[in-house]
C-alpha positions, 0 to 999 in steps of 0.5 A: 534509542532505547535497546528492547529488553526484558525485565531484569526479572524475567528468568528469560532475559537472563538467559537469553543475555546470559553471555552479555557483558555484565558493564553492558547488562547492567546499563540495559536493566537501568534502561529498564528500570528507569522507564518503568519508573518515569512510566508510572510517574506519568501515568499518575499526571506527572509532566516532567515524567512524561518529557523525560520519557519523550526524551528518552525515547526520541531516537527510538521513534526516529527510526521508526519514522525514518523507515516512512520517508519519501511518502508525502510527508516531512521526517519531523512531521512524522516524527512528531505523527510519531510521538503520539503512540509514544504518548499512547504507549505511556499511558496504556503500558501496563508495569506489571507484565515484565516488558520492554517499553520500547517491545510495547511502544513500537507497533502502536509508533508504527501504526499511529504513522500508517494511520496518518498516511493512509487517512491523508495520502500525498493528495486528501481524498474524501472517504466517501469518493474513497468508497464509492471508488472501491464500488466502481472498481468492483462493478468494473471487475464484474463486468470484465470477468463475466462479459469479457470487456471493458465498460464505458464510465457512463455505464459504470455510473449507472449501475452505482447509481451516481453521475458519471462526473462523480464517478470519473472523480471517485476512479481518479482519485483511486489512481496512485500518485507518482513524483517524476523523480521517481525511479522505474521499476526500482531502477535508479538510473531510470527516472519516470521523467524519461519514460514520458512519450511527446505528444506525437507518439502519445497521440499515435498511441491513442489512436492504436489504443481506440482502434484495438478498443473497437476491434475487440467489441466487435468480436464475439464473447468467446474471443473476447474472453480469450482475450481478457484472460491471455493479454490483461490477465497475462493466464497460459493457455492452460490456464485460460482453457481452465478457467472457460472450460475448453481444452488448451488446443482449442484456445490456441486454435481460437487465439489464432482465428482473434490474432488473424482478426485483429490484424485484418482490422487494424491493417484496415 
């Protein structure tokens, strides 16, 4: 991997380096030396130059593109993803400003990878259903904020001007895809695979789930609001009385009226 260094030049490099040993500085400034002179060769049309730099230069994408494993794409794909900043990087490395190649070729490595993964992802998504997906959501954030509920797709659809079928595609494909290996809250002992419900429990969770669902829409717009910003927003008191312009005591007062309510509801 080539080491970032200075220009042998550069009175910086000599004295940040100063205490370097002189068999190790001298390997590094020969580093330097020679990409530049390979980047010049290259940058006239010279080919072999141009392999002789990717070949220098291997490990250093390597270990950037190591960094960017277990996201949906193989290591060689992405060292190869990789290799195409390099290229950027040589052809756009300007001799004369006393850099390291590798300082200058890292971030455009880096940021050719992320390009790759964000643009295809571990499943391809349109941009379009991409965009009309961050609009759903938006809508959807507007009608919790100000109405305190959760809208109906139909709903959202309509006020986006799309069909709903399009619209339930759009906010799934804006849902994050997870592997069943894939360890929970960072806990290696614990695998998604393990925290998945059988079908009786999962059934009897969505049957809880419909009836809170239907609880809430019948309460009043104060209580639902409390509600919104308590529980799915995890706010204090505090700073749900803030937030609707009440005092604390008077939402804890409320939040126990809607907690009597619900269990009135439900038990029902």
């Amino acid at each position: 991997m080539i080491k970032e260094v200075h220009a042998p030049a550069d009175e910086n490099y000599i004295s940040e380096n100063k205490h370097m040993p002189e068999a190790e500085m001298a390997e590094e400034q020969d580093v330097y030396a020679q990409n530049r002179e390979l980047i010049e060769r290259a940058q006239k049309g010279d080919e072999q130059a141009a392999a002789k730099l990717v070949e220098l230069n291997g490990g250093l994408v390597r270990s950037i593109a190591i960094r960017f494993r277990d996201r949906g794409t193989e290591i060689e794909d992405l060292i190869q993803i990789g290799m195409i900043g390099m290229i950027k990087a040589v052809n756009s490395f300007d001799t004369s400003r006393g850099t390291a190649f590798s300082t200058y070729a890292v971030p455009l490595i880096i940021g050719e990878i992320r390009r790759h993964l964000r643009d295809a992802g571990i499943i391809k998504v349109s941009r379009s259903y991409k965009k009309l997906g961050m609009t759903l959501m938006r809508e959807r954030s507007r009608i919790l904020s100000d109405e305190g509920r959760e809208p109906h797709i139909s709903e959202l659809a309509s006020a986006c001007g799309v069909s709903p079928e399009d619209a339930a595609v759009a906010l799934d494909a804006m849902t994050p895809v997870s592997s069943l290996s894939d360890s929970v809250f960072g806990d290696d002992g614990v695998l998604l695979e393990n925290t998945i419900a059988d079908d009786e429990n999962d059934i009897e969770r969505l049957s809880d789930n419909i009836a809170l669902s239907q609880s809430i829409s019948k309460m009043q717009p104060l209580w639902r609001r409390i509600v919104l910003l308590r529980y799915y927003r995890n706010l204090t008191q505090q700073q749900t009385a803030d937030c609707l312009g009440l005092s604390q005591v008077k939402v804890s007062r409320e939040e126990k009226k809607i907690l009597d309510f619900l269990r009135s509801e439900m038990i029902n």
